[in-house]
BALOBA-1460 file (C-alpha; in Angstrom, 3 decimals):
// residues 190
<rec num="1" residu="x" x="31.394" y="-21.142" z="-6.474"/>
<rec num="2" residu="x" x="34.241" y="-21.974" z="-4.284"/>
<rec num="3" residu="x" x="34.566" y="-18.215" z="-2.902"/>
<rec num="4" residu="x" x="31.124" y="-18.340" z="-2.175"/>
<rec num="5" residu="x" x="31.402" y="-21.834" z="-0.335"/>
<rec num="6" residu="x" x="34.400" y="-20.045" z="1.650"/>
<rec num="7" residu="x" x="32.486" y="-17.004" z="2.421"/>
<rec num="8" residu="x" x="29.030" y="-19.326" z="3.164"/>
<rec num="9" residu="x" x="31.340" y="-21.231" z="6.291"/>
<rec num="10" residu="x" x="32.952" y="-17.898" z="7.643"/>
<rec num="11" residu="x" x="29.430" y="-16.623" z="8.239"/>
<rec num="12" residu="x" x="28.427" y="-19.611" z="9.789"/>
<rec num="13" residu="x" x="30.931" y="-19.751" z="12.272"/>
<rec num="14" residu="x" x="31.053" y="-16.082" z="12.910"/>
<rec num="15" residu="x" x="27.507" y="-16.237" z="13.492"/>
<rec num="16" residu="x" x="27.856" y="-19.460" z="15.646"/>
<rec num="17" residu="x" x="30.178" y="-17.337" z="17.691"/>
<rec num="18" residu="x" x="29.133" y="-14.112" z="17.826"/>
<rec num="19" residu="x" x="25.058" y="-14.626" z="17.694"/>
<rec num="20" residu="x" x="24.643" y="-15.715" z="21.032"/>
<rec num="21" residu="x" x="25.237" y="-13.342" z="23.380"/>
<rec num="22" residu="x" x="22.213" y="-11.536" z="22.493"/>
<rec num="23" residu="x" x="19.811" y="-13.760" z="23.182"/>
<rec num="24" residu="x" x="21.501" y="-14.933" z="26.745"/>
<rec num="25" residu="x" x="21.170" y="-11.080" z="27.629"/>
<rec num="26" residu="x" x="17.390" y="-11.096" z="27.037"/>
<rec num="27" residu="x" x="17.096" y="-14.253" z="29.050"/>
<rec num="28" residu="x" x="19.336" y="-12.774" z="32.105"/>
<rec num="29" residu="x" x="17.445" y="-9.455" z="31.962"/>
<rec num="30" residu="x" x="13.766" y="-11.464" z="31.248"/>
<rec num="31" residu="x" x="14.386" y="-13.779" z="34.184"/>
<rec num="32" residu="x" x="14.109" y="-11.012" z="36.842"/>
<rec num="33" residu="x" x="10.737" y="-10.615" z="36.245"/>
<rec num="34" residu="x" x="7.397" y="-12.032" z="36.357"/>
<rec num="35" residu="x" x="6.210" y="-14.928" z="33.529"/>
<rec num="36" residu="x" x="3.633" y="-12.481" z="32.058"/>
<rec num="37" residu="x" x="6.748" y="-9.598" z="31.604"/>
<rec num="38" residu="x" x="9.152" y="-11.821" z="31.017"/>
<rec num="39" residu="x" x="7.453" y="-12.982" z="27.709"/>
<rec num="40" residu="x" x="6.591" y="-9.171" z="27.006"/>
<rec num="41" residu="x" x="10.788" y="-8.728" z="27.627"/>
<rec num="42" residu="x" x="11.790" y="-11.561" z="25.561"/>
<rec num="43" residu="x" x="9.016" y="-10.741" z="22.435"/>
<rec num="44" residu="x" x="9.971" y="-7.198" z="22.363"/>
<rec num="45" residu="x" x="13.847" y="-7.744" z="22.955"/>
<rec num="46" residu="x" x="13.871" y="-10.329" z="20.044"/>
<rec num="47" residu="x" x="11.779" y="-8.249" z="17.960"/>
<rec num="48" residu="x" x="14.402" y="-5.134" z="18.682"/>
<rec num="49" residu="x" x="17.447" y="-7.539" z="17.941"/>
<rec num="50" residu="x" x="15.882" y="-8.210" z="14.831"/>
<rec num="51" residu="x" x="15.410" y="-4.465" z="13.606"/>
<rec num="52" residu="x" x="18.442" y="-3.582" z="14.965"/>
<rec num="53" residu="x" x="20.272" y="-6.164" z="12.504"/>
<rec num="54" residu="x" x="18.371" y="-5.430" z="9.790"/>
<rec num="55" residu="x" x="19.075" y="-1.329" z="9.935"/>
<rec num="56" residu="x" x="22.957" y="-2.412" z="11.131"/>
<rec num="57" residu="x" x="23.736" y="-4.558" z="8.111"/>
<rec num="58" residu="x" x="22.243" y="-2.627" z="5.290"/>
<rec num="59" residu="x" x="24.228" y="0.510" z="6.945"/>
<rec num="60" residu="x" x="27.768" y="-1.547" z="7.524"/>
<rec num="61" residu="x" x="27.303" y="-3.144" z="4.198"/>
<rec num="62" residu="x" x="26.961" y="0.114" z="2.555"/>
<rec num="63" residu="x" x="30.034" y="1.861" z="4.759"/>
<rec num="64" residu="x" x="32.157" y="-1.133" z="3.892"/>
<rec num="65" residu="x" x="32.563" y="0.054" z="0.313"/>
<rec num="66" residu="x" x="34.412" y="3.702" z="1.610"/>
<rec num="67" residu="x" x="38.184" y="3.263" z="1.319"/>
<rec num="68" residu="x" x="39.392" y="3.475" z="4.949"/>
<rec num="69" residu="x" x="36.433" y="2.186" z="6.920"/>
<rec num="70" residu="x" x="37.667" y="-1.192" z="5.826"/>
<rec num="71" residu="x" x="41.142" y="-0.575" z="7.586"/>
<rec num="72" residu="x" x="38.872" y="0.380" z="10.499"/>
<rec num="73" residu="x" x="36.501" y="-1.917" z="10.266"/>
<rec num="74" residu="x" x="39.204" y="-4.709" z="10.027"/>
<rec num="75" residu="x" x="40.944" y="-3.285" z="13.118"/>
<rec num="76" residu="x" x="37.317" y="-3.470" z="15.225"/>
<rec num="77" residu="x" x="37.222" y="-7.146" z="13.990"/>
<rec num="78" residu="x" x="40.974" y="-7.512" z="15.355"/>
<rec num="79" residu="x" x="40.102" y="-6.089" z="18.995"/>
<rec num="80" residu="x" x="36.509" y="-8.708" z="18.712"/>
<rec num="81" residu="x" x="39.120" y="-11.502" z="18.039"/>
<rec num="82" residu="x" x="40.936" y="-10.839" z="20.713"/>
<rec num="83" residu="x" x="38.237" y="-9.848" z="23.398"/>
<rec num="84" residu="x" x="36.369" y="-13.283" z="22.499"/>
<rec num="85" residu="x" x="39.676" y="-15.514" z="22.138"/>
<rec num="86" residu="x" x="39.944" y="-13.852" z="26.154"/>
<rec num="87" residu="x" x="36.396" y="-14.431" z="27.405"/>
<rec num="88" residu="x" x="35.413" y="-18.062" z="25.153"/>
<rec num="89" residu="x" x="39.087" y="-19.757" z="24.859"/>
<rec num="90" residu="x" x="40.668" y="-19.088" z="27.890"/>
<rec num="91" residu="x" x="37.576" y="-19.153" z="29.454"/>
<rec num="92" residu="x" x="38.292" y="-15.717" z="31.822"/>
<rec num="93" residu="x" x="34.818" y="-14.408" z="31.367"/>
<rec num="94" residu="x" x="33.239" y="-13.162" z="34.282"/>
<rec num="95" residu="x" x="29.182" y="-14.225" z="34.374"/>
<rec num="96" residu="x" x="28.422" y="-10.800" z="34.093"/>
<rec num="97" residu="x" x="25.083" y="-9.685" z="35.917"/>
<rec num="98" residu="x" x="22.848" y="-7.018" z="34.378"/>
<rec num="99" residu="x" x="22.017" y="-4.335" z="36.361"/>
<rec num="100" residu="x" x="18.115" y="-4.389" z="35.564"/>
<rec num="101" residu="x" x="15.752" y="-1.778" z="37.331"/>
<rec num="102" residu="x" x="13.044" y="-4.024" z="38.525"/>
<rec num="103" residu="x" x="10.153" y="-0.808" z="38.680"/>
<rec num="104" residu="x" x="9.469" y="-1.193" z="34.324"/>
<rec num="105" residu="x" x="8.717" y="-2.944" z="31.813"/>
<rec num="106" residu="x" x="10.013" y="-0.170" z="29.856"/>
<rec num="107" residu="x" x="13.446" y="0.226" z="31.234"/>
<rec num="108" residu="x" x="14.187" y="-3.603" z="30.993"/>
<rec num="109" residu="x" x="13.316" y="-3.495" z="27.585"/>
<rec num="110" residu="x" x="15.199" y="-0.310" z="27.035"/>
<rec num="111" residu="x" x="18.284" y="-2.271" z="28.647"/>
<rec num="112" residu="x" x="17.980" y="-4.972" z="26.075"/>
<rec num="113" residu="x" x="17.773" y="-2.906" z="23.148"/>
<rec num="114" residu="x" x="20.717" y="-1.086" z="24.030"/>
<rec num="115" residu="x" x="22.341" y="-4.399" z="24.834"/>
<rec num="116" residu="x" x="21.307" y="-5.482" z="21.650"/>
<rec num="117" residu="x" x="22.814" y="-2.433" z="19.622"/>
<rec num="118" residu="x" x="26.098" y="-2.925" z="21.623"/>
<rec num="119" residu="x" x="26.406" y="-6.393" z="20.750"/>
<rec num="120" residu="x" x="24.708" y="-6.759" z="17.373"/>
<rec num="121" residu="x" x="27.373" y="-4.221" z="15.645"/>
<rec num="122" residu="x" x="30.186" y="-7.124" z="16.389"/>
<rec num="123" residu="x" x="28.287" y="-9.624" z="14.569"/>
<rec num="124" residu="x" x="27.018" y="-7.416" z="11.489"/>
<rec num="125" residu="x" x="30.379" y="-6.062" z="10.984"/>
<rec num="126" residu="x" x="31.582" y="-9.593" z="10.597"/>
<rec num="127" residu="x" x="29.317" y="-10.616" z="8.979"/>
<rec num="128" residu="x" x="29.170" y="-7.573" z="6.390"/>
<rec num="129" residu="x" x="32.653" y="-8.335" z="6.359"/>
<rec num="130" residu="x" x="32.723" y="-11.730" z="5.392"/>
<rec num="131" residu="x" x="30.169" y="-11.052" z="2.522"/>
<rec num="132" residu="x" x="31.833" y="-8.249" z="0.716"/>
<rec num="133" residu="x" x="29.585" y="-7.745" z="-2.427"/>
<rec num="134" residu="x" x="27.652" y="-11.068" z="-2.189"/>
<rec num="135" residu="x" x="24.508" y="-9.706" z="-1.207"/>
<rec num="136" residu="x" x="22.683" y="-13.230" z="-1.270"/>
<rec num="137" residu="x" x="25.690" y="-14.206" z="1.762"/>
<rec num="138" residu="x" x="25.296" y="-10.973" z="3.425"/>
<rec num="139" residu="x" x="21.247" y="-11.786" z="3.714"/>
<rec num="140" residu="x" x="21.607" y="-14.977" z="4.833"/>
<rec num="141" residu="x" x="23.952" y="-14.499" z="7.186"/>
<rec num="142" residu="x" x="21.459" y="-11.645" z="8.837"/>
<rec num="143" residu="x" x="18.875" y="-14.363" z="8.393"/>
<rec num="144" residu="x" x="20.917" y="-16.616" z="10.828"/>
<rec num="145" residu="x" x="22.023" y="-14.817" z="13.316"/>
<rec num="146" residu="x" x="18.528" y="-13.476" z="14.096"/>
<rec num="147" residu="x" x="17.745" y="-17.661" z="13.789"/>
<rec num="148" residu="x" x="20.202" y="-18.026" z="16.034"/>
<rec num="149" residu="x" x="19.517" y="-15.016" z="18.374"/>
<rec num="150" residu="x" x="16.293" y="-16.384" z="18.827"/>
<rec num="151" residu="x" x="16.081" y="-20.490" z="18.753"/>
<rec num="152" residu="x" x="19.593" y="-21.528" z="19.714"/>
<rec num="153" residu="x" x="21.309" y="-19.217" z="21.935"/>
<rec num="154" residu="x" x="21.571" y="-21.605" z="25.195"/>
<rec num="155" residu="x" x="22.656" y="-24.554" z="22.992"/>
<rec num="156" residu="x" x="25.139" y="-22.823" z="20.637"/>
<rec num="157" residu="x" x="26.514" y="-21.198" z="24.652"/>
<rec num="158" residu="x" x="26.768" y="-25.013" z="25.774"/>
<rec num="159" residu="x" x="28.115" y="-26.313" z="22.568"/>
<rec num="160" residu="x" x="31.322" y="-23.371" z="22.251"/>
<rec num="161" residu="x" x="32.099" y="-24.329" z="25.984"/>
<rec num="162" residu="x" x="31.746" y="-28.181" z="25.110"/>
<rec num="163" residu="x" x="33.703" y="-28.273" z="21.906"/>
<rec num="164" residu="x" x="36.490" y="-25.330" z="21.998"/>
<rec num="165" residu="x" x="36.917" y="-25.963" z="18.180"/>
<rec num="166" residu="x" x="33.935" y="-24.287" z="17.189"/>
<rec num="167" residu="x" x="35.244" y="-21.431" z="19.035"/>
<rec num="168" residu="x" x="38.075" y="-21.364" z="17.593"/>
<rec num="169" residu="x" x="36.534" y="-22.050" z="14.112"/>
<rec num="170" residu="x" x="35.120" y="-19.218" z="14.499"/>
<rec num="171" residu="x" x="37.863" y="-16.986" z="15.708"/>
<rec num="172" residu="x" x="39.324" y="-17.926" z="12.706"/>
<rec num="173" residu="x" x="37.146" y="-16.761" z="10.445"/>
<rec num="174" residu="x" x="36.444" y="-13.742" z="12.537"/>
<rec num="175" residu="x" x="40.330" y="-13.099" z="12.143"/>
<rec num="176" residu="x" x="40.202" y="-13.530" z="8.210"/>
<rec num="177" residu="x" x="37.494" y="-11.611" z="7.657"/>
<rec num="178" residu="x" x="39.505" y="-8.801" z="9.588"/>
<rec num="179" residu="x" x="43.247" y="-9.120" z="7.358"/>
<rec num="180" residu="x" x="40.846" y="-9.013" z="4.345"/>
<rec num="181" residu="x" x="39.319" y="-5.755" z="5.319"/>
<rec num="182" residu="x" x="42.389" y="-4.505" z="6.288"/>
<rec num="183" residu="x" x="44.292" y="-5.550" z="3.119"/>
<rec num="184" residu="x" x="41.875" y="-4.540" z="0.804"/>
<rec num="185" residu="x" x="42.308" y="-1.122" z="2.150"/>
<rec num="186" residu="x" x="45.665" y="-0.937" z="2.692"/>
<rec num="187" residu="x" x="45.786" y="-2.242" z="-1.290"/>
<rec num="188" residu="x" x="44.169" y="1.219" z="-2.060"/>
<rec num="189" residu="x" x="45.448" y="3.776" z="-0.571"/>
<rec num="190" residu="x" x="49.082" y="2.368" z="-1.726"/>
């Protein structure tokens, strides 16, 4: 019960984190457009997010149990630490503009799904991560994030920059979740 409690916060925080950027990319790439698109953007963005997850998870959950893509896995989650302890802590983000093309409906929502892929894959790994074999964690962390994703994005942004604990909450758990993966590997093939 206590593991579980320990693994039930790290997904919370990771997710906290790590869930957010998704959703502020649909907004930025929705907002160039007309109300009627931009609600055709945000359903079908959302709705990709969601799929994306979903396909992700059950795919890094399953990889995580080959000896070595742990080790890997756990390095990935080292270079996420440090890219967001960069951009969230020390706050040198740049507000990046997407380059949207304006002409379709189709190519903004292409540019969101791939955004989505690109970012989702940090998330799901530490998330995946974080669960191990507790596939009632691993489900409910997909749950929230895609919660997240969609309800809270622009309050969980405003809270990290508010309240640098939560960030670094969740850097922390981030970072655990990547000495774990690496150790367990590392365990094996000694």
């Amino acid at each position: 019960m206590y593991e579980q409690l320990i693994i039930f916060s790290q997904i919370v925080f990771i997710d906290l984190v790590l869930a957010g950027d998704n959703a502020i990319i649909i907004g930025m790439v929705a907002s160039k457009f007309p109300l009627d698109q931009r609600k055709k953007i945000i359903f079908w963005g959302i709705g990709g997010a969601i799929i994306l997850r979903i396909i992700l998870t059950l795919f890094t959950a399953y990889l995580l149990q080959i000896t070595g893509l742990r080790l890997i896995g756990g390095i990935l989650l080292l270079y996420i630490v440090y890219k967001l302890y960069v951009d969230v802590i020390k706050n040198s983000s740049k507000e990046e503009d997407v380059n949207v093309d304006n002409s379709s409906l189709i190519k903004a929502i292409w540019t969101v799904l791939l955004a989505d892929f690109t970012m989702s894959l940090d998330n799901v790994l530490g998330v995946a991560g974080a669960a191990g074999s507790h596939y009632f964690l691993l489900i409910f962390g997909l749950v929230l994030s895609i919660i997240l994703m969609a309800t809270a994005a622009t309050l969980i942004s405003k809270w990290i920059k508010e309240y640098k604990w939560i960030a670094w909450i969740g850097l922390l758990a981030i970072l655990v979740v990547a000495i774990q993966l690496i150790y367990t590997d590392i365990k094996i093939l000694l």
